[in-house]
Residue frames relative to the residue before (quaternion, step in Angstrom):
aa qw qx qy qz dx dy dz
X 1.0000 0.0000 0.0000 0.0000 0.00 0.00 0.00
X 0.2674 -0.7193 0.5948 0.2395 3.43 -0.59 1.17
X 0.0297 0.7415 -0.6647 -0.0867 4.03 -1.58 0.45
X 0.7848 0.2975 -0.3861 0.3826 3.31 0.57 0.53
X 0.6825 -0.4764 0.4349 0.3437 3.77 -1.67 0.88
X 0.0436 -0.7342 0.6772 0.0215 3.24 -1.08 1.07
X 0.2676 -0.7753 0.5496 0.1589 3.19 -1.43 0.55
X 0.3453 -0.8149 0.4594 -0.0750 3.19 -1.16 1.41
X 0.2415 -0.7753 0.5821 0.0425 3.85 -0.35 0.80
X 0.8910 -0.1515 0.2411 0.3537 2.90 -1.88 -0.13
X 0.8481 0.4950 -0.0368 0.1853 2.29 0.24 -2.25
X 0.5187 0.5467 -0.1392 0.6424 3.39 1.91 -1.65
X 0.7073 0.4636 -0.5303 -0.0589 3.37 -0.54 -1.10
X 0.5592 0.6560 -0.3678 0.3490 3.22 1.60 -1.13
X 0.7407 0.3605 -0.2518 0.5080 3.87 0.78 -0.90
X 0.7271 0.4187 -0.3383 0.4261 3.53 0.91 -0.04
X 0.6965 0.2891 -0.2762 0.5958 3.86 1.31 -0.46
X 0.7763 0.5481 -0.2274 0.2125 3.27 0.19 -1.40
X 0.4831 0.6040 -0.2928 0.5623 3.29 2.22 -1.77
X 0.5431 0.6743 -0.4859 0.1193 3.74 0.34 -2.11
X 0.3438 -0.7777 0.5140 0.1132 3.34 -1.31 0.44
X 0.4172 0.6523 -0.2170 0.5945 2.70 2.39 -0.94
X 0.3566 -0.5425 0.6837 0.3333 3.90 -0.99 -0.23
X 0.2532 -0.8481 0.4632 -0.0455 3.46 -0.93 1.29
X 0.2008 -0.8071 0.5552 0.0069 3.75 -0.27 0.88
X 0.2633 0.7438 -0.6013 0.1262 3.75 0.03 0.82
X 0.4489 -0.6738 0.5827 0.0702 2.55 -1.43 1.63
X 0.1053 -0.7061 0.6855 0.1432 4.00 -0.97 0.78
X 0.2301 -0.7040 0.6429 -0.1951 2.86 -0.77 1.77
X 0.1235 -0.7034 0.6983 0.0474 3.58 -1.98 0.58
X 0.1072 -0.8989 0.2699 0.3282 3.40 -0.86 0.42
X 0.3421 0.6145 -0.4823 0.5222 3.23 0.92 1.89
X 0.6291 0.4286 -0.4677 0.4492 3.30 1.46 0.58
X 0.2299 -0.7765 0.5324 0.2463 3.31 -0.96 0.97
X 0.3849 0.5771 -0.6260 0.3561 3.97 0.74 0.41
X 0.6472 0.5608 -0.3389 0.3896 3.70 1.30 -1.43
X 0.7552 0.3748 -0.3550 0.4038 3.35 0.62 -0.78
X 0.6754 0.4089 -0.4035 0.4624 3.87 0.76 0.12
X 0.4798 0.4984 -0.5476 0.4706 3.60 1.00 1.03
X 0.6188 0.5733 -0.4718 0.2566 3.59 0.61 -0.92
X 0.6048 0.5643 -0.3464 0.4424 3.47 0.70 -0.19
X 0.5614 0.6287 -0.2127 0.4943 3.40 1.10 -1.10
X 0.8367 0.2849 -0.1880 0.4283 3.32 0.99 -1.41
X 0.3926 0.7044 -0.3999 0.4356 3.48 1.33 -0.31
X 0.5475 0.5853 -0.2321 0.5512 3.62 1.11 -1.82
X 0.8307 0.3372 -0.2353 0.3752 3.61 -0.32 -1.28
X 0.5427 0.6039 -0.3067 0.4967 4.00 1.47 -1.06
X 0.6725 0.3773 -0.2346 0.5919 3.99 0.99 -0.75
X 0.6919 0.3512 -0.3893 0.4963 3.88 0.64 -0.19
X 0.9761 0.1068 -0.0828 0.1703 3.30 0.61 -0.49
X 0.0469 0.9347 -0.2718 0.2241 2.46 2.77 0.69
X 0.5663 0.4563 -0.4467 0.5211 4.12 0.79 -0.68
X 0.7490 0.5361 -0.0313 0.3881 3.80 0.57 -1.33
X 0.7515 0.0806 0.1105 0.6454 3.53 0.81 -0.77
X 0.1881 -0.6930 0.6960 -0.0014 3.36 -1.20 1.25
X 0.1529 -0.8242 0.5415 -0.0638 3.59 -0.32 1.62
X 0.1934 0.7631 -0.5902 0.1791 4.39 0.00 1.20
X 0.2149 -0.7819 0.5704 0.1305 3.16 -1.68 0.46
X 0.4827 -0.7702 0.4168 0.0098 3.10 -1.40 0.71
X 0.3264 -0.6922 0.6038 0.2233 3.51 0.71 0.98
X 0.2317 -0.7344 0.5957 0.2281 3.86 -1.36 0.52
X 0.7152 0.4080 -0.2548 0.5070 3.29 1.10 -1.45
X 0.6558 0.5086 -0.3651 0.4217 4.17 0.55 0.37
X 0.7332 0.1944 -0.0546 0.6493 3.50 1.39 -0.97
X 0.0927 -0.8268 0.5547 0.0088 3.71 0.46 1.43
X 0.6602 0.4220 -0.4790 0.3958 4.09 0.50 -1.10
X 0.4365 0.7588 -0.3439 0.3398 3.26 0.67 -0.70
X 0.7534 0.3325 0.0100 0.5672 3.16 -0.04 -1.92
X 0.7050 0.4487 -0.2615 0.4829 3.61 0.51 -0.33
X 0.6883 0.4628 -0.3213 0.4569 3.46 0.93 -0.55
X 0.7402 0.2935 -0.1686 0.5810 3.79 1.31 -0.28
X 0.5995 -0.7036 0.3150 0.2152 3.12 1.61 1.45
X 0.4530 0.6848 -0.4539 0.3462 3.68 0.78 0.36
X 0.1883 -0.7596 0.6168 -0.0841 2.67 -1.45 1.81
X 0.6902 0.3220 -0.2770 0.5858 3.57 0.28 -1.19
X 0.4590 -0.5057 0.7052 0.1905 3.47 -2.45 0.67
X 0.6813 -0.3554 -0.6113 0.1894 2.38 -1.21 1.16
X 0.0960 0.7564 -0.6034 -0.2335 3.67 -1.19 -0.02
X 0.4431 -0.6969 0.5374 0.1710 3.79 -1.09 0.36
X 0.1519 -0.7013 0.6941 0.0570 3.37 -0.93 0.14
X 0.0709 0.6876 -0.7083 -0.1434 3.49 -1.27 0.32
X 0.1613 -0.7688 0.6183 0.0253 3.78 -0.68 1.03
X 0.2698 -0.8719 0.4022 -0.0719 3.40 -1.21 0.87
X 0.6424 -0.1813 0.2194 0.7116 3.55 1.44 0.27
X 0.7355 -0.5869 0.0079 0.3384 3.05 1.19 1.31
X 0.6004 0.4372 -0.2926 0.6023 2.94 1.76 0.22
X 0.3711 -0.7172 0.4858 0.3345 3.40 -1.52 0.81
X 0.4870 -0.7257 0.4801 0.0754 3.10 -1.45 0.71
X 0.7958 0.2092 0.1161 0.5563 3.01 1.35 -1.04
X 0.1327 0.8135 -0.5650 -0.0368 3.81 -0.65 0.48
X 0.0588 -0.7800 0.6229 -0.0071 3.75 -1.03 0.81
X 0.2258 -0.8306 0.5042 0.0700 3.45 -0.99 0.70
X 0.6690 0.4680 -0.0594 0.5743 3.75 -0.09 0.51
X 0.6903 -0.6016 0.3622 0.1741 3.42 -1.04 1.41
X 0.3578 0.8309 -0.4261 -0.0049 3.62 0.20 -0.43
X 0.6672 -0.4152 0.3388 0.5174 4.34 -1.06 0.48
X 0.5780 -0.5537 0.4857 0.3512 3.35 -1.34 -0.22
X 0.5583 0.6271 -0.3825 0.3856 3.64 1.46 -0.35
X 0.7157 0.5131 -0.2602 0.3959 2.68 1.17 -1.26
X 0.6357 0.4871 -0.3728 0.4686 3.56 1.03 -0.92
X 0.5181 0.4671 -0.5283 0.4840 3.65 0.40 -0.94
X 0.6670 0.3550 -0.4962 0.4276 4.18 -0.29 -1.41
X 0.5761 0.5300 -0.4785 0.3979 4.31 0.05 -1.02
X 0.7758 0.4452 -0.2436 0.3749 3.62 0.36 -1.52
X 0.3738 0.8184 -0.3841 0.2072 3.44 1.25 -0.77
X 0.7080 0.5191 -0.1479 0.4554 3.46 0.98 -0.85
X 0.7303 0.3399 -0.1688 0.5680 3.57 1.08 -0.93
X 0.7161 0.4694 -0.3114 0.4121 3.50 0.97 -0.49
């Protein structure tokens, strides 16, 4: 069982989100954003509840630009939740862990 946020690049994402077998939630993140930095905790929390079920990674924006550019992200935080290689889901913006767990409720 996997419980802890990994980060993912360019290079990974395709074998780490896109391959995943798991539905994936990656969080695009910056590190001058302080909404981003009051999720890691949130997501750590949510990686240990639901790590068998949900594969939870981040994405540096300003290091891994095609990336971030190819799914048209702009705003910090925003999340994706991808599904057999396609996303499924998009959220923008910092939010509790209730709430995200109620958002995720569907894919998880």
């Amino acid at each position: 069982m996997v419980t802890e946020v990994r980060g993912v690049t360019d290079a990974d994402f395709e074998a780490e989100v896109i391959g995943s077998e798991l539905p994936v939630l990656v969080e695009f993140t910056a590190d001058w954003c302080p909404p981003c930095w009051q999720m890691g905790p949130v997501l750590k929390a949510l990686a240990a509840e639901a790590g068998e079920r949900l594969k939870v990674v981040q994405l540096n924006v300003d290091t891994n630009p095609a990336t971030t550019n190819a799914y048209k992200v702009l705003s910090m935080p925003t999340f994706m939740v991808f599904r057999d290689g396609e996303p499924v889901k998009a959220m923008v913006g910092a939010r509790p862990r209730r709430r995200l767990l109620e958002e995720l409720a569907d894919v998880l």
